[in-house]
N, CA, C and O of each residue as an XYZ file, in Angstrom:
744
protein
N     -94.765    102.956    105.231
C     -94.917    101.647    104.635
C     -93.534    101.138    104.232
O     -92.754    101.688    103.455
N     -93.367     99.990    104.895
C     -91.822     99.158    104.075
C     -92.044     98.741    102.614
O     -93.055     98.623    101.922
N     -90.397     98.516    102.341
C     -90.463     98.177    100.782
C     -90.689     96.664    101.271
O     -90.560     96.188    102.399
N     -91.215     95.826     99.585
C     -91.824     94.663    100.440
C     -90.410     93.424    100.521
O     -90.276     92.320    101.048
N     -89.584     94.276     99.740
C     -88.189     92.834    100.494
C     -88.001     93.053    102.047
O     -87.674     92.116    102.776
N     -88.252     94.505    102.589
C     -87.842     94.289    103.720
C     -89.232     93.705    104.660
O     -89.047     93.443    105.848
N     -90.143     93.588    104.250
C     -91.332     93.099    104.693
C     -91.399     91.137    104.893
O     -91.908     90.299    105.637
N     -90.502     91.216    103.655
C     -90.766     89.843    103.402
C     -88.990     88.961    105.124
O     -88.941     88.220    106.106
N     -88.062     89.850    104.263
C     -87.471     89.550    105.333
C     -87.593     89.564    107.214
O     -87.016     88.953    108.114
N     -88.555     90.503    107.154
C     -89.288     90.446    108.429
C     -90.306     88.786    108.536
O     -90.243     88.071    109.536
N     -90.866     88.565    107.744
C     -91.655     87.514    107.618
C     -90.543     86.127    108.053
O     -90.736     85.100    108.704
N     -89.691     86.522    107.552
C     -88.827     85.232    107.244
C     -87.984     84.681    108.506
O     -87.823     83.549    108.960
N     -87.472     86.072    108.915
C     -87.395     86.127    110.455
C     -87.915     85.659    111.306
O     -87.350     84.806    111.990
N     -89.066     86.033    111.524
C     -90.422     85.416    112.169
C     -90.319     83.463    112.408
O     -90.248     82.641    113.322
N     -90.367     83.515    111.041
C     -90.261     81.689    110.707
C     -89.467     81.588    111.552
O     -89.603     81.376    112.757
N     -88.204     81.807    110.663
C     -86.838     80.972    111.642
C     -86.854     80.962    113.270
O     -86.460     79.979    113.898
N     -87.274     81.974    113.809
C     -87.691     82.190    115.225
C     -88.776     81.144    115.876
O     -88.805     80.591    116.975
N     -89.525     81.108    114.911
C     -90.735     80.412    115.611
C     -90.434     78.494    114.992
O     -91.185     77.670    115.514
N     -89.845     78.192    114.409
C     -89.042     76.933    114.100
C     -88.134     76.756    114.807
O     -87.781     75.591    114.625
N     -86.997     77.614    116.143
C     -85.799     77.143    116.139
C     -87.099     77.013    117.628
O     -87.260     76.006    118.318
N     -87.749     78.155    117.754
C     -88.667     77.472    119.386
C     -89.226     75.948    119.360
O     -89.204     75.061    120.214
N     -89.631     75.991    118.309
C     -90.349     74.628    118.346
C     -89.205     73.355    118.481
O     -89.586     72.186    118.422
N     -88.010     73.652    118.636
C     -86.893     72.631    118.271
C     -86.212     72.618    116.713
O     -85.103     72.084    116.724
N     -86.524     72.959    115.758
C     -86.138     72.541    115.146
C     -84.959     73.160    114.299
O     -84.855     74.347    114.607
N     -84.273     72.889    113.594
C     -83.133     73.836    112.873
C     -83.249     73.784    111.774
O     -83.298     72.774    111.071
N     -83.332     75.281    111.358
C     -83.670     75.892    110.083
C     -82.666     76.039    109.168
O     -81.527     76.123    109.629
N     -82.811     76.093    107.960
C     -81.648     76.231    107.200
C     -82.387     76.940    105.687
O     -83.208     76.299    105.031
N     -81.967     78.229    105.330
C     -82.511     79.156    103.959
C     -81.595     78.249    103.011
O     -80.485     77.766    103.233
N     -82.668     78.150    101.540
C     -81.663     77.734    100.945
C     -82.165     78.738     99.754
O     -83.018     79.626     99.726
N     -81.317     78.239     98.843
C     -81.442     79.333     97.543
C     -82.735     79.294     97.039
O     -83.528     78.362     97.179
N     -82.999     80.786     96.193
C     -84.271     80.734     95.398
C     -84.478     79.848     94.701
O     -85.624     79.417     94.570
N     -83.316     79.264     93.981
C     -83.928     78.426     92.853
C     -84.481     77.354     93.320
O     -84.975     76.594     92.486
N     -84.552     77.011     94.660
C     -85.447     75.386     95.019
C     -86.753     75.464     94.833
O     -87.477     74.527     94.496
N     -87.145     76.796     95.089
C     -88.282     76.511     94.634
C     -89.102     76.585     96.110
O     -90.307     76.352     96.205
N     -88.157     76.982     97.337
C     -89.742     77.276     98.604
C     -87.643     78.242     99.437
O     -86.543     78.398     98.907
N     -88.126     78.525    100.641
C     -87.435     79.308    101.421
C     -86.495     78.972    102.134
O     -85.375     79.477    102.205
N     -86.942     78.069    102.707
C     -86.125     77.377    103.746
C     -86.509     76.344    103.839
O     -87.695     76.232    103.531
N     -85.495     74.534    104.474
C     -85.714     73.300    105.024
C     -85.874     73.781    106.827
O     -85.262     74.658    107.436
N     -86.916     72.837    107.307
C     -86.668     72.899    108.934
C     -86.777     71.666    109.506
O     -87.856     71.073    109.529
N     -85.615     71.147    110.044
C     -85.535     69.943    110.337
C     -85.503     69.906    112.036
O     -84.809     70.475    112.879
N     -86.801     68.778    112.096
C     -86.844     68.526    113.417
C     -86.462     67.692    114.461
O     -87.455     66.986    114.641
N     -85.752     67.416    115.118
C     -85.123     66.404    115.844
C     -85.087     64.919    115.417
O     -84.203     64.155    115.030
N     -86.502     64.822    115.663
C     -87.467     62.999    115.152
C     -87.320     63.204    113.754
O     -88.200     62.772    113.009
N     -86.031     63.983    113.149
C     -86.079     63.388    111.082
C     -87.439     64.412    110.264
O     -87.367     64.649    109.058
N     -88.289     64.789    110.885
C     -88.929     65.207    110.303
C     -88.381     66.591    109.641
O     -87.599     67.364    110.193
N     -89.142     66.799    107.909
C     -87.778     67.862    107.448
C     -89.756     68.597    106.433
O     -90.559     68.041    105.683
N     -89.682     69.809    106.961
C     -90.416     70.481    106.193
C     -89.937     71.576    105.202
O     -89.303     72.497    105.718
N     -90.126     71.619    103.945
C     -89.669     72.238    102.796
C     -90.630     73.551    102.807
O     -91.396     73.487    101.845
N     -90.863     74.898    103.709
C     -91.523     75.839    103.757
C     -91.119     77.237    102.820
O     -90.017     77.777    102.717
N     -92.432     77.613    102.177
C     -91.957     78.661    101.673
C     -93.057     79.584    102.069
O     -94.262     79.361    101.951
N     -92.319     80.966    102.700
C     -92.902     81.722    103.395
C     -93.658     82.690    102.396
O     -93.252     82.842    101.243
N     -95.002     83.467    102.992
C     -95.655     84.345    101.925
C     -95.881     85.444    103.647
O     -96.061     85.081    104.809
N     -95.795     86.390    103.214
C     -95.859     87.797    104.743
C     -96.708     88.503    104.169
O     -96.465     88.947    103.047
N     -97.905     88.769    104.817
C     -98.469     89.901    104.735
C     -98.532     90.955    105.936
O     -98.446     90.711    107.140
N     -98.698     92.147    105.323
C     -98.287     93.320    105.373
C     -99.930     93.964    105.556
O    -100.406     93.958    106.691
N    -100.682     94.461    104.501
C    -101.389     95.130    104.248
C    -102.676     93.681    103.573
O    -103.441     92.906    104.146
N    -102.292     93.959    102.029
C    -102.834     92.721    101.528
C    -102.891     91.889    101.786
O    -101.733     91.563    102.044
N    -104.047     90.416    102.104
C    -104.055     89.018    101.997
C    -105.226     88.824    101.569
O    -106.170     88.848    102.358
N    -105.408     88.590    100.220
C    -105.899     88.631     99.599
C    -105.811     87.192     98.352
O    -106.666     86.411     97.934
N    -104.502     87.348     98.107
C    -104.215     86.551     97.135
C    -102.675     86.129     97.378
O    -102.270     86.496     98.481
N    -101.690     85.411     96.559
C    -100.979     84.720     96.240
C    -100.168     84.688     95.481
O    -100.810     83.990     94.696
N     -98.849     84.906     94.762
C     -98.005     84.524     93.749
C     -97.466     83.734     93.854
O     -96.548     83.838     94.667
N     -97.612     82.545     93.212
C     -96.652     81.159     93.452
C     -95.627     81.896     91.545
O     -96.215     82.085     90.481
N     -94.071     82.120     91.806
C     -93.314     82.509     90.720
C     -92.490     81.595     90.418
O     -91.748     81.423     91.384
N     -92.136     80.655     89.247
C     -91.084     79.995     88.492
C     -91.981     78.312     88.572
O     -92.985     77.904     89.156
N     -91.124     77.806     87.787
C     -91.273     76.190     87.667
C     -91.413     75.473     88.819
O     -92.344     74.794     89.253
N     -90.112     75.793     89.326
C     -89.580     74.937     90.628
C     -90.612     74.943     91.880
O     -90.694     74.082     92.755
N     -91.514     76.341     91.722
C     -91.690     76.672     93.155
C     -92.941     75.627     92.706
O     -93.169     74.638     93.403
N     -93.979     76.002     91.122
C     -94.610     75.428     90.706
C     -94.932     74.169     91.405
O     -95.798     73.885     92.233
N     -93.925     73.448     90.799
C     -93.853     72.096     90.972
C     -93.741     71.778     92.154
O     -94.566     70.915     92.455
N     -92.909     72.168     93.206
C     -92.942     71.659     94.239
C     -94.272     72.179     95.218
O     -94.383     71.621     96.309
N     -95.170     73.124     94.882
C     -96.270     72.885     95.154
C     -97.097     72.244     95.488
O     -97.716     72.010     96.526
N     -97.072     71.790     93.959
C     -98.278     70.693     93.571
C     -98.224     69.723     93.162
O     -99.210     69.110     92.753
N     -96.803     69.204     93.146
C     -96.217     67.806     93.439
C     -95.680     67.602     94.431
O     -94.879     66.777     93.993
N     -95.370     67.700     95.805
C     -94.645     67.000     96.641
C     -95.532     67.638     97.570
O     -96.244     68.639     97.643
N     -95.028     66.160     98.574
C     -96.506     66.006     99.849
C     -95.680     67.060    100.796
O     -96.351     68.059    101.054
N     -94.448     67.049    101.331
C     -93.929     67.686    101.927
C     -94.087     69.409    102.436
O     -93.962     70.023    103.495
N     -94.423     69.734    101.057
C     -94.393     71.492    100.791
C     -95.205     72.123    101.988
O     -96.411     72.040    102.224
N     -94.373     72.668    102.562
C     -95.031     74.098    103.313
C     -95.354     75.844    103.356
O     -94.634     76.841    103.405
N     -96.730     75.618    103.311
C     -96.656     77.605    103.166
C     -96.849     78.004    104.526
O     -97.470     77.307    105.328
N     -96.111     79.580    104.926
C     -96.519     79.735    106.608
C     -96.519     81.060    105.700
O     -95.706     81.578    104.934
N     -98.309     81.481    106.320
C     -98.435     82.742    106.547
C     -98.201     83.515    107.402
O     -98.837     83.292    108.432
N     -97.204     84.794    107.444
C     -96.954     85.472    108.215
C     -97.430     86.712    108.331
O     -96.907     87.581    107.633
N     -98.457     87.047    109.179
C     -99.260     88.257    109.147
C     -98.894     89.267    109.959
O     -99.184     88.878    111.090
N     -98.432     90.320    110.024
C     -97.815     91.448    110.255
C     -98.306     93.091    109.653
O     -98.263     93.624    108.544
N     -98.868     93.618    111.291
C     -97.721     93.440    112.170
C     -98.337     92.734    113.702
O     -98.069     93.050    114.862
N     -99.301     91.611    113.133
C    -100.018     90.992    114.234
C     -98.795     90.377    114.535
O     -98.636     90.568    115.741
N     -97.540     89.538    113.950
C     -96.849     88.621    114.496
C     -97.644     87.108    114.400
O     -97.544     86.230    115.257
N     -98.282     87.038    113.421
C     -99.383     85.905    113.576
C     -98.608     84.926    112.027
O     -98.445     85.239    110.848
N     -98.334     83.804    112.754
C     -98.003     82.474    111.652
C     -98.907     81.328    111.536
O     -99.183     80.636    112.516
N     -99.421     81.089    110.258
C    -100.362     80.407    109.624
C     -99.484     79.258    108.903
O     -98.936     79.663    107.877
N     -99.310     78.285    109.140
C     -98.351     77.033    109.353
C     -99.459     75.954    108.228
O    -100.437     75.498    108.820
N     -99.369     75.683    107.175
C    -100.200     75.030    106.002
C     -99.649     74.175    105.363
O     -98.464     74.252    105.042
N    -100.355     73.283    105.091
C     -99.917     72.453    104.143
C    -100.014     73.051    102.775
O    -101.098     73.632    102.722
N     -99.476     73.149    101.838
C     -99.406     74.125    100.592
C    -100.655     73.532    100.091
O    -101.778     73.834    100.494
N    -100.303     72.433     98.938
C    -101.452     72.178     97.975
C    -102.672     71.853     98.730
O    -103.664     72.225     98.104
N    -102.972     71.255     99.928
C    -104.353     71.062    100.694
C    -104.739     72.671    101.105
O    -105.853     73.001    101.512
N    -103.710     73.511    100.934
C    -104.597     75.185    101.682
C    -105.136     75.045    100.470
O    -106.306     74.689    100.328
N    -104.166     75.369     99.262
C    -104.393     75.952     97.793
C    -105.540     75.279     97.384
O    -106.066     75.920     96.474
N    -106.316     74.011     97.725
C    -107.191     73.312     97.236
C    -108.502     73.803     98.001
O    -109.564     73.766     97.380
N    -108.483     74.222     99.203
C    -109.290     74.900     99.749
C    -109.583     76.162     99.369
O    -110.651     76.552     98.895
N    -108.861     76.629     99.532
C    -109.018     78.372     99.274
C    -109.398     78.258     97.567
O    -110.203     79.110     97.192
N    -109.038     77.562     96.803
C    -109.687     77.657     95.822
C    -111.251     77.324     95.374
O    -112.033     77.817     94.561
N    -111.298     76.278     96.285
C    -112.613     75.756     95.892
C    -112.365     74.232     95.431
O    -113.300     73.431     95.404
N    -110.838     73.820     95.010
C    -110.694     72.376     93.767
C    -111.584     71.298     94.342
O    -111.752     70.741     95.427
N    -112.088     71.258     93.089
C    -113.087     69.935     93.679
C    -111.701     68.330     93.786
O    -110.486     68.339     93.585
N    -112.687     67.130     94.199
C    -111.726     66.331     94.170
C    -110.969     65.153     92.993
O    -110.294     64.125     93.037
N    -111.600     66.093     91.942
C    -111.127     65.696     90.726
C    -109.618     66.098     90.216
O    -109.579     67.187     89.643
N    -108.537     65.493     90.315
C    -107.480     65.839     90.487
C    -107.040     65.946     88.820
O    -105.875     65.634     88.573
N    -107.839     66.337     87.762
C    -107.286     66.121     85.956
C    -106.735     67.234     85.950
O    -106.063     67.259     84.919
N    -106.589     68.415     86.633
C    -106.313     69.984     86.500
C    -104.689     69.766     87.058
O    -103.926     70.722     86.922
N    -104.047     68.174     87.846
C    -102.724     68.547     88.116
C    -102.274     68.014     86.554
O    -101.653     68.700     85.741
N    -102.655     66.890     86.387
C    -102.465     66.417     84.587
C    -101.998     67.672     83.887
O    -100.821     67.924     83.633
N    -103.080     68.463     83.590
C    -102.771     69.604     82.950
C    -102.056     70.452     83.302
O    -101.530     71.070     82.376
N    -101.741     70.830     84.516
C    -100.510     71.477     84.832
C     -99.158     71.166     84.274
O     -98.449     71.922     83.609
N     -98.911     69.950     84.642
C     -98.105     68.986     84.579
C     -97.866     69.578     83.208
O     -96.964     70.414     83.258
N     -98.208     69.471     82.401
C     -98.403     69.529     80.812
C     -97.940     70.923     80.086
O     -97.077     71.057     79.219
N     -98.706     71.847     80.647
C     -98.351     73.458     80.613
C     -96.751     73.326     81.310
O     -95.779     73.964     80.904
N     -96.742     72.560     82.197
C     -95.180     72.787     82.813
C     -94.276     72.708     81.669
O     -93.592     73.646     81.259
N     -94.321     71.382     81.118
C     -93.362     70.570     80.318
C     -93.411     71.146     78.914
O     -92.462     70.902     78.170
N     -94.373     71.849     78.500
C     -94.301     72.663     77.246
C     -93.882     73.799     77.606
O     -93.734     74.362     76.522
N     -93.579     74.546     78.420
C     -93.189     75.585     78.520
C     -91.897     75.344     78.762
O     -91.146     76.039     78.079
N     -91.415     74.654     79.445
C     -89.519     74.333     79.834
C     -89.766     74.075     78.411
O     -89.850     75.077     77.701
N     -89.889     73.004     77.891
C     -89.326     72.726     76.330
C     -89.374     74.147     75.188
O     -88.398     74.657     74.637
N     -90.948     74.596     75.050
C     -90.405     75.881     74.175
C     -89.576     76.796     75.040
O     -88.962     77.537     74.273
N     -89.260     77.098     76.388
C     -87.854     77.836     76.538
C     -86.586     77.048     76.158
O     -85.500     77.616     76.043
N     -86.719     75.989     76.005
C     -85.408     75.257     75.563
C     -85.246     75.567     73.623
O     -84.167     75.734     73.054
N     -85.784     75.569     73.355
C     -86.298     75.120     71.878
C     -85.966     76.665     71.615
O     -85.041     76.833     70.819
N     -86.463     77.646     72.058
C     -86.506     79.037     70.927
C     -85.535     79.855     71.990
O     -85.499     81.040     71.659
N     -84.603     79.540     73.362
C     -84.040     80.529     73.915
C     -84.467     81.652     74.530
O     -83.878     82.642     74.964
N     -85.737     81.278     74.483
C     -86.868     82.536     75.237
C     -86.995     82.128     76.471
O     -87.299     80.980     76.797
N     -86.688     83.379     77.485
C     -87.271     83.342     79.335
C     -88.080     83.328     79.354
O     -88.678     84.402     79.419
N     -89.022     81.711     79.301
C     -90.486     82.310     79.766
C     -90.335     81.488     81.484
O     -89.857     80.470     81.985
N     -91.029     82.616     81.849
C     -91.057     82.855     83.242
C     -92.988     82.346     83.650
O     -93.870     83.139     83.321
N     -93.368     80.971     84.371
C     -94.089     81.087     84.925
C     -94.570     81.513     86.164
O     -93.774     81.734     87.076
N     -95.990     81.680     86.337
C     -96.612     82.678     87.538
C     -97.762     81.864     87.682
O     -98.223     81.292     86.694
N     -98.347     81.731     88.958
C     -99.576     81.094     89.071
C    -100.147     82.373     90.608
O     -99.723     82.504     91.756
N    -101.201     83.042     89.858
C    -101.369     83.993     91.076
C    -102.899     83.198     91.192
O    -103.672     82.770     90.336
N    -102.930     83.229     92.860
C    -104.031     81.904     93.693
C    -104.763     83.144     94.389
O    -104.247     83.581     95.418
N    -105.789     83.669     93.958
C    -106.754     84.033     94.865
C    -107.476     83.623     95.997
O    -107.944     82.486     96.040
N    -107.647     84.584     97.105
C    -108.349     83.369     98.341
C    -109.571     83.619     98.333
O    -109.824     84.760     97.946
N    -110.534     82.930     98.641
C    -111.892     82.599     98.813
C    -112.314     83.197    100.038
O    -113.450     83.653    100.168
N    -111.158     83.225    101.257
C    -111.210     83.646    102.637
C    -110.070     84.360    102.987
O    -109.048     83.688    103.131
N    -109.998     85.596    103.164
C    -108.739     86.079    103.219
C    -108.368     85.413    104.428
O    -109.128     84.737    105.122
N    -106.466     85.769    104.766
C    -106.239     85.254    105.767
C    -106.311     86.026    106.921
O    -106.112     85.285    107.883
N    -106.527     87.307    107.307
C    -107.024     87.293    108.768
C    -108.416     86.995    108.753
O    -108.764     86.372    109.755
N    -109.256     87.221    107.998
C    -110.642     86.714    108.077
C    -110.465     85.170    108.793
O    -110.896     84.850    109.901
N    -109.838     84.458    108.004
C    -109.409     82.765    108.193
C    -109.076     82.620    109.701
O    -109.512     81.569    110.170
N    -108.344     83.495    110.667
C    -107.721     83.357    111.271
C    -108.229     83.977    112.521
O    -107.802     83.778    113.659
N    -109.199     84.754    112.154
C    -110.679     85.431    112.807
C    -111.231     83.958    113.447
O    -111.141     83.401    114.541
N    -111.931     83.609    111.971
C    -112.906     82.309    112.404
C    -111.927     80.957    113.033
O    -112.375     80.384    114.026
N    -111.212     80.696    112.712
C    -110.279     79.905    113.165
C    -110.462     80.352    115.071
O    -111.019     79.764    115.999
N    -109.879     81.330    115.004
C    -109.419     81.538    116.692
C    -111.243     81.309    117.532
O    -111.465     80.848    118.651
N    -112.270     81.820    116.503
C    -113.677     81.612    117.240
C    -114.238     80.199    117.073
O    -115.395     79.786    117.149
N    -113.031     79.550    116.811
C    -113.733     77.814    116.552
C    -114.328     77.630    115.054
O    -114.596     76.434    114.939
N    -114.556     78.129    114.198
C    -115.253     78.332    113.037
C    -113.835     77.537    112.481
O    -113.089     78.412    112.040
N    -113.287     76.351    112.366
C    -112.509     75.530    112.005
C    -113.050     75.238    110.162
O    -112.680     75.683    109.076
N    -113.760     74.567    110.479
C    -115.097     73.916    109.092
C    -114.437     73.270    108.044
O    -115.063     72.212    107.970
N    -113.385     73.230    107.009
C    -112.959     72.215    106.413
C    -111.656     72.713    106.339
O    -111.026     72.282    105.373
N    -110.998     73.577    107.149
C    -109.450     74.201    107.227
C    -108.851     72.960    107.499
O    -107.901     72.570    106.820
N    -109.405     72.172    108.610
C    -108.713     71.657    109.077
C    -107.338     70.721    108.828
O    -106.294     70.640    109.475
N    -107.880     69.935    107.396
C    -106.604     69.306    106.938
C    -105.254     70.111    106.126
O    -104.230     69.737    105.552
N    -105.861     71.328    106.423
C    -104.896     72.206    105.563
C    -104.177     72.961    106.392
O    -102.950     72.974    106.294
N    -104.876     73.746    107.387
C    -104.133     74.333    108.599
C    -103.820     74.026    109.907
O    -104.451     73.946    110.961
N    -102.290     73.824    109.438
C    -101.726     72.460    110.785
C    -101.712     73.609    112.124
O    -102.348     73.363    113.149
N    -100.924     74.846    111.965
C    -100.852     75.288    113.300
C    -101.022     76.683    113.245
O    -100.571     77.146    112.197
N    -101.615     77.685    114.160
C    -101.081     79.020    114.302
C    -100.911     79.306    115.368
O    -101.571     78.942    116.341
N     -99.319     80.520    115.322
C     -98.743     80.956    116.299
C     -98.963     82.387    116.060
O     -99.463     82.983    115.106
N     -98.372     82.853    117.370
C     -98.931     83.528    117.813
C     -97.653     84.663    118.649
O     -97.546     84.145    119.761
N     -96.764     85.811    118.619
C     -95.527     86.322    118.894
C     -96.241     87.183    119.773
O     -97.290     87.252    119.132
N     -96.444     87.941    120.856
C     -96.833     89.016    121.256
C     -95.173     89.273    122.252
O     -94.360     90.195    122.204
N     -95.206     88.041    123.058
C     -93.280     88.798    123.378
C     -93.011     87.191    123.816
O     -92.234     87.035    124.758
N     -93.695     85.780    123.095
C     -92.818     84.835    123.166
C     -93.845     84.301    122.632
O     -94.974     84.760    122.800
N     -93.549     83.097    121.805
C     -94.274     82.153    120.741
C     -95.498     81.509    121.754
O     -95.265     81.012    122.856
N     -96.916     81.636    121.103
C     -97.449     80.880    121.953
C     -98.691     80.425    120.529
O     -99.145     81.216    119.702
N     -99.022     78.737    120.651
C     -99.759     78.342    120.224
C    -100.923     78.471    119.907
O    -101.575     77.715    120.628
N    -101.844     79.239    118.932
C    -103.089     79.333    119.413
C    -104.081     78.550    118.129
O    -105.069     79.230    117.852
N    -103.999     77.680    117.594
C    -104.317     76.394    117.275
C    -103.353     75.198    116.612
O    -102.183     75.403    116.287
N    -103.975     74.035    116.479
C    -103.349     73.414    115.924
C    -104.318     72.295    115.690
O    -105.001     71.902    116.635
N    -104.470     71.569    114.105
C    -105.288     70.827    113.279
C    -105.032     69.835    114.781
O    -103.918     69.690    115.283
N    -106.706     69.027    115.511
C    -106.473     67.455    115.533
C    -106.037     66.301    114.779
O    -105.509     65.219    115.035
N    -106.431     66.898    113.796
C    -106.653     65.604    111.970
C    -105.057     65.358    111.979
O    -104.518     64.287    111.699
N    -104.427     66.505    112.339
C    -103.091     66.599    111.794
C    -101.813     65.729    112.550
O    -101.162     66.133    113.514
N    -101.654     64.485    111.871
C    -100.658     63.546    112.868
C     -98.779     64.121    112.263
O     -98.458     64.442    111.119
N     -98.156     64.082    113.132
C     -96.680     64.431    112.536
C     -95.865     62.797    112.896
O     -95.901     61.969    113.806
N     -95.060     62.991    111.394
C     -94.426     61.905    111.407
C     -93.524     60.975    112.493
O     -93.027     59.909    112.129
């Protein structure tokens, strides 16, 4: 069993590989943004992805710090790509539309309010008393992801769709094996 940085760097790999096929050029930027890497695609289009690799577990989720927080579940942009390994299998998502699925969120949106809120009191009492508080939002799935990716490949699509734009597929060169209709690119 790998340790999971080197797991994750395998994951990450993966991405950049399967982004520079598609055209586009990748660029890691620091932890503190808050996702992994920008991938910018020819036509301007610029996706803000932050990679999650599984290994063993898929099960669940750690979204860790403010930044990543926020850019979550505020900006339309955000991308999660699941990287499942050692299938070589990438799960290409829109972040907050997976996270809203896999949770269940109904379409009552008062729970980002309150986020929002927990955010801004928590930066302030770390400002205020000099204390690291460190947020965590761990997202359980409803459907794990090879299960997801099971029914997915047998057509069993059912309300993924606006959430899961594409999966690829590595066996010894990138090959497509879905991609959302719903899903228009800029």
């Amino acid at each position: 069993m790998e340790h999971s940085n080197t797991v994750e760097k395998i994951g990450t790999g993966l991405v950049c590989s399967l982004e520079t096929f598609k055209g586009a050029k990748i660029e890691l930027v620091k932890r503190l943004s808050g996702f992994n890497g920008l991938s910018v695609y020819k036509y301007g289009q610029v996706r803000k992805i932050e990679v999650k690799t599984f290994q063993r577990s898929d099960k669940w989720i750690a979204i860790n710090g403010i930044r990543a927080i926020d850019k979550l579940f505020f900006e339309q942009d955000y991308w999660i790509y699941f990287v499942l390994i050692p299938e070589n299998i990438i799960v290409c998502t829109k972040g907050l539309q997976f996270i809203q699925a896999q949770m269940k969120l109904n379409n009552n949106l008062e729970y980002l309010n309150k986020m929002k809120e927990w955010m801004l009191y928590t930066k302030n009492l770390s400002k205020e008393t000099k204390l690291q508080l460190t947020l965590k939002i761990n997202v359980p799935f409803s459907v794990h992801m090879r299960k997801l990716v099971e029914n997915i490949i047998n057509g069993n699509i059912g309300s993924w769709e606006n959430s899961i734009i594409e999966i690829w597929e590595n066996k010894s060169n990138w090959q497509e094996i879905y991609k959302s209709e719903k899903y228009v690119e800029i």
